[in-house]
C-alpha positions as CSV (number, residue, x, y, z in Angstrom):
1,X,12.7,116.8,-30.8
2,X,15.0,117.6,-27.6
3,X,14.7,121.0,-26.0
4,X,16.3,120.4,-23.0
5,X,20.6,120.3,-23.0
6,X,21.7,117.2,-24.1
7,X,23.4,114.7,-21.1
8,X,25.7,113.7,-23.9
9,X,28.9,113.1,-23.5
10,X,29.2,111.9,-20.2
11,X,32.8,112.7,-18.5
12,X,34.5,110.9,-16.0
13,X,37.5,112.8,-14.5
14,X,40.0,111.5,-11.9
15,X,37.1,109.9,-10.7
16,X,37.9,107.3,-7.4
17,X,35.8,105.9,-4.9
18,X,36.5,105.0,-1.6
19,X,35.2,102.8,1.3
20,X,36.9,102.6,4.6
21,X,39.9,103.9,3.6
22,X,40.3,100.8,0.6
23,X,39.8,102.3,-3.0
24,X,37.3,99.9,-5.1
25,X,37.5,102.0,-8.1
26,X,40.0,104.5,-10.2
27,X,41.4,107.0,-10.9
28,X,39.0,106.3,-13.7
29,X,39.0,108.6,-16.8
30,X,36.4,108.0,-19.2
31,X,34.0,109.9,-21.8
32,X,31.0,108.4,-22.9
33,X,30.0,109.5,-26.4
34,X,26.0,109.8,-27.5
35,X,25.7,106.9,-29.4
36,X,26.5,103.0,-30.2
37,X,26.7,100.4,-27.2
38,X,29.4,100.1,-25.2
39,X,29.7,96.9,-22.8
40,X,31.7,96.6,-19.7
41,X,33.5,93.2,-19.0
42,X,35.9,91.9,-16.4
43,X,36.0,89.3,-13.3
44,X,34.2,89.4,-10.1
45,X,35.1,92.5,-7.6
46,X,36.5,94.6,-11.0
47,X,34.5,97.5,-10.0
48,X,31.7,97.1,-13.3
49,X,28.4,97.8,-11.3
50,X,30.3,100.5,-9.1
51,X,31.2,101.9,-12.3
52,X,27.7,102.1,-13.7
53,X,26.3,103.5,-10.5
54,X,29.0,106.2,-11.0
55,X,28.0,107.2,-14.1
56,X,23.9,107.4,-13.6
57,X,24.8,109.3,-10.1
58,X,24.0,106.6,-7.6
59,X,27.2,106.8,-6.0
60,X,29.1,110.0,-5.4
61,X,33.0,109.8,-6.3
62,X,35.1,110.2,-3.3
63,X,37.7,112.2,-5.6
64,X,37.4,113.6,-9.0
65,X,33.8,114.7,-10.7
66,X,31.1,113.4,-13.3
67,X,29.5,115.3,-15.4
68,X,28.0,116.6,-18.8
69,X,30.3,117.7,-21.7
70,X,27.7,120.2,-22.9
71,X,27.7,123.9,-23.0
72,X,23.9,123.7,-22.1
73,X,24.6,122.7,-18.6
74,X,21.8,120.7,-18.0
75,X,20.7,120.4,-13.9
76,X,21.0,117.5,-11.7
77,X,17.5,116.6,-12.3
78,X,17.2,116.8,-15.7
79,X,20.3,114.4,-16.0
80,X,18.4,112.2,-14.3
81,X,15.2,112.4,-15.8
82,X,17.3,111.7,-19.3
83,X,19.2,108.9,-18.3
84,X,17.8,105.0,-16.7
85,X,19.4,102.0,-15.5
86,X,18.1,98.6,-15.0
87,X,19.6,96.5,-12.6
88,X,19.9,92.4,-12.4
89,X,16.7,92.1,-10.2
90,X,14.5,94.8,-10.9
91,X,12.0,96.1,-8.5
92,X,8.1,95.8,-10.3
93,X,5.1,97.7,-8.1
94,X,2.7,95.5,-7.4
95,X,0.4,96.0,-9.9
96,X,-0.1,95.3,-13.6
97,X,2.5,95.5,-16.2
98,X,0.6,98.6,-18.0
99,X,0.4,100.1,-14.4
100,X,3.9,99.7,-14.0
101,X,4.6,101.8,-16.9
102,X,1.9,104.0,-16.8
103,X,3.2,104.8,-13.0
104,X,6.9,106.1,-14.2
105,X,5.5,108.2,-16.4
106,X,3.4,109.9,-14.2
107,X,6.5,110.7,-12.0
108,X,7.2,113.2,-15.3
109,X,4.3,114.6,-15.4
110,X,2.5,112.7,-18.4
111,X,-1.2,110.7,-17.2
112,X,-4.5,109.6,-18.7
113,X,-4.7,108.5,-22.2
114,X,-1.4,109.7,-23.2
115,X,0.7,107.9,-21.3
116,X,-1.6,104.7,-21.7
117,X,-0.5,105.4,-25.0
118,X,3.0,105.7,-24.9
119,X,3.2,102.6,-22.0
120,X,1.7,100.2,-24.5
121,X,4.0,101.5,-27.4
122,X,7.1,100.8,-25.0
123,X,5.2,97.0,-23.9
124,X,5.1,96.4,-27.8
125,X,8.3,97.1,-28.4
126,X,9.8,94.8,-25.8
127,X,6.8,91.9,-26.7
128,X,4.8,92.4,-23.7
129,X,1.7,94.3,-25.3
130,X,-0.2,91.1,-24.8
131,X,0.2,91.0,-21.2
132,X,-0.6,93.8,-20.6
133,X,-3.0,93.6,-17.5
134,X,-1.6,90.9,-15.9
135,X,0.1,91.2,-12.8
136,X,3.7,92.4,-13.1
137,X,4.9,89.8,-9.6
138,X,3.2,86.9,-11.7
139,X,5.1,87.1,-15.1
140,X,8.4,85.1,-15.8
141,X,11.9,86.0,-14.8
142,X,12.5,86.9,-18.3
143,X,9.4,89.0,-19.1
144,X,10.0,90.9,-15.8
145,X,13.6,92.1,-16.8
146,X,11.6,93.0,-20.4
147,X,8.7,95.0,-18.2
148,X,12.1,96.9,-16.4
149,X,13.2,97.5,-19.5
150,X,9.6,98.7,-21.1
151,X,9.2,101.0,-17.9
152,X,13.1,102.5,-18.4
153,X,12.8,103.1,-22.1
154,X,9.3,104.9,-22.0
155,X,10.8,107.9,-20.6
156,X,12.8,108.1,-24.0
157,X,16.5,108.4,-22.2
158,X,19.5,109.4,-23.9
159,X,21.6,106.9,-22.4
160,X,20.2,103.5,-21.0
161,X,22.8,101.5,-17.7
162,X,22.0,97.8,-17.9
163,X,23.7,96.3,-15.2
164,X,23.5,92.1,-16.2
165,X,20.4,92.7,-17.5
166,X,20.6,88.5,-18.7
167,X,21.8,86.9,-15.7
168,X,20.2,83.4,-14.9
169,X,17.4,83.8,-17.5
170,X,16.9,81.2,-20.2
171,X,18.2,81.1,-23.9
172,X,14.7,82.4,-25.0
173,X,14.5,85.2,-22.7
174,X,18.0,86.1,-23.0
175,X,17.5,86.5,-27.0
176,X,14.0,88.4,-26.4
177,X,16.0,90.8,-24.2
178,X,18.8,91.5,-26.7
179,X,16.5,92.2,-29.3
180,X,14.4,94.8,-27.6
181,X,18.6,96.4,-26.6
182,X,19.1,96.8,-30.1
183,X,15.9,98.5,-30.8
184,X,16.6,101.2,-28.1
185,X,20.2,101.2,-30.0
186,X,18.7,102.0,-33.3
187,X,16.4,104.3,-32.0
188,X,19.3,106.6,-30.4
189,X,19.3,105.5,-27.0
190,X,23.2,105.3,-25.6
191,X,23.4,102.0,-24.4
192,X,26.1,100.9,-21.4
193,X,25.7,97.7,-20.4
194,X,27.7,95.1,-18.0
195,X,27.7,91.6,-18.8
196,X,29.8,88.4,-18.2
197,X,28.6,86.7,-21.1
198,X,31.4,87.1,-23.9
199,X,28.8,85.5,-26.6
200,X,26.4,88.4,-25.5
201,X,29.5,91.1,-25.8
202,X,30.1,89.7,-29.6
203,X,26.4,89.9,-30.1
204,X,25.9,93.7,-29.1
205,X,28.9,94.9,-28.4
206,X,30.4,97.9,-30.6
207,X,32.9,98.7,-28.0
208,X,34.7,97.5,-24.9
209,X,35.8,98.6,-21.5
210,X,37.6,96.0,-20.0
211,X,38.0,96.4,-15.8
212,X,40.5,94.9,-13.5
213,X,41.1,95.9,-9.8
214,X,38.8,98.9,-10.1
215,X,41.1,100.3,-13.4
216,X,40.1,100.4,-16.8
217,X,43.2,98.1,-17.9
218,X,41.7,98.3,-21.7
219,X,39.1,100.0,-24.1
220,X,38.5,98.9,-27.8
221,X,36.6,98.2,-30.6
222,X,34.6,95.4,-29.8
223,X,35.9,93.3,-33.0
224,X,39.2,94.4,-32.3
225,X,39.2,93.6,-28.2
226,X,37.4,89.8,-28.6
227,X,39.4,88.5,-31.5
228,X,43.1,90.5,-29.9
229,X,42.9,91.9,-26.8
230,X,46.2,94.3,-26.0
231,X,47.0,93.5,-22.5
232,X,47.7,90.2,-20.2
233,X,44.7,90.7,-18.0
234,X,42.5,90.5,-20.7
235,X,43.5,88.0,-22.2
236,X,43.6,85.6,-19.3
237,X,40.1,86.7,-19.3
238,X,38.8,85.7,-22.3
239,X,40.4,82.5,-21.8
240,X,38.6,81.8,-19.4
241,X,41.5,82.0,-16.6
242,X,40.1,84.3,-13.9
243,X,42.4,83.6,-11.4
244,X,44.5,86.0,-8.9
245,X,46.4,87.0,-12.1
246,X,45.5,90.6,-11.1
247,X,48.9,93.0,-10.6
248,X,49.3,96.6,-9.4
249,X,49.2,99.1,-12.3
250,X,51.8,102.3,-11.2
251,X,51.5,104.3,-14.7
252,X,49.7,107.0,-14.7
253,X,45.4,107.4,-15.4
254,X,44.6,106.8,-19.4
255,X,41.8,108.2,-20.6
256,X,38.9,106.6,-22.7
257,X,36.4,107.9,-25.1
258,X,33.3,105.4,-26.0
């Protein structure tokens, strides 16, 4: 049972970010709702991983706020402490998987035999229970990214960033990793997740964000964007044709609720 306020909705309002006077990303007005999995698409340079670091706080916007649609007002640090993100190349201690999971939990407060306890539950549920003690810098490419994902989900977030959580691994490790995404999923964790990998986005997708020249240029149903996308960008995109077919956009910010 949560006592703390809920992180959920997250609101993105106005929200642009600037480097050296060149804006990578918005204005960018977006809500995203406390359940189902939303998954971010688009070519090279649209602004996705920007985007994700946005939302979880890594980046500050250079105009416009994010924040929490909740009359709870929850603080900075327990927004933090209820949300995760797993990037493409995680970072693992140096030290066994168990330890690896066993260590973020102690940054919350939880040690000893309870949060052995809860680090195996979270190795189980991503099928790593049985390698347990070995060395987190000696497993596979594909049961790292599960061990990131194992040491993200024990802390029970509301929403879960995956930022190509799938890139370069193998068909076996790439299916392993799906699964234990849908199990967060059904167990209520908000998932937002980048991916270039259209089969992936029909696999878990229940909506999409599509992203073009740091803009959201669409947002769907996932059924409904994959089978008809609305506008040309996309299109050309799930064709396949990523080319310089990117336009200025001069109407004025949508906003999108996922």
């Amino acid at each position: 049972m949560r006592t703390m306020p809920t992180t959920l909705p997250v609101l993105l309002r106005n929200v642009v970010l600037e480097r050296a006077g060149k804006t990578l990303l918005g204005p960018i007005n977006l809500q995203l709702e406390a359940s189902g999995r939303t998954v971010i698409l688009g070519p090279n340079g649209a602004g996705k991983s920007l985007l994700l670091r946005l939302c979880h706080g890594l980046l500050s916007p250079t105009l416009g706020e994010v924040c929490c649609a909740t009359l709870g007002s929850p603080t900075r640090a327990e927004v933090r402490r209820r949300q995760a993100m797993v990037f493409q190349r995680p970072v693992l201690l140096r030290r066994s998987a168990l330890a690896n999971v066993t260590y973020a939990l102690g940054l919350v407060g939880i040690r000893g035999q309870l949060a052995r306890s809860r680090a195996m539950e979270a190795l189980d549920l991503v099928g790593l229970a049985s390698l347990a003690e070995r060395s987190a810098r000696v497993l596979s490419g594909g049961e790292q990214q599960r061990l990131a994902l194992a040491r993200a989900w024990v802390l029970q977030p509301e929403i879960l960033f995956l930022d190509e959580p799938t890139s370069a691994l193998d068909p076996g490790a790439t299916q392993a990793i799906e699964a234990a995404i849908n199990r967060f999923a059904d167990n209520g964790t908000k998932i937002v997740m980048v991916t270039h990998n259209l089969g992936q986005a029909r696999r878990l997708a229940d909506h999409c964000l599509f992203l073009a020249g740091g803009r959201i240029v669409e947002s769907a149903p996932a059924a409904t964007f994959l089978a008809q996308p609305n506008s040309p960008e996309a299109a050309h995109f799930l064709a396949g044709e990523q080319g310089a077919y990117l336009k200025e956009r001069d109407d004025g910010p949508d906003y999108y609720s996922v």
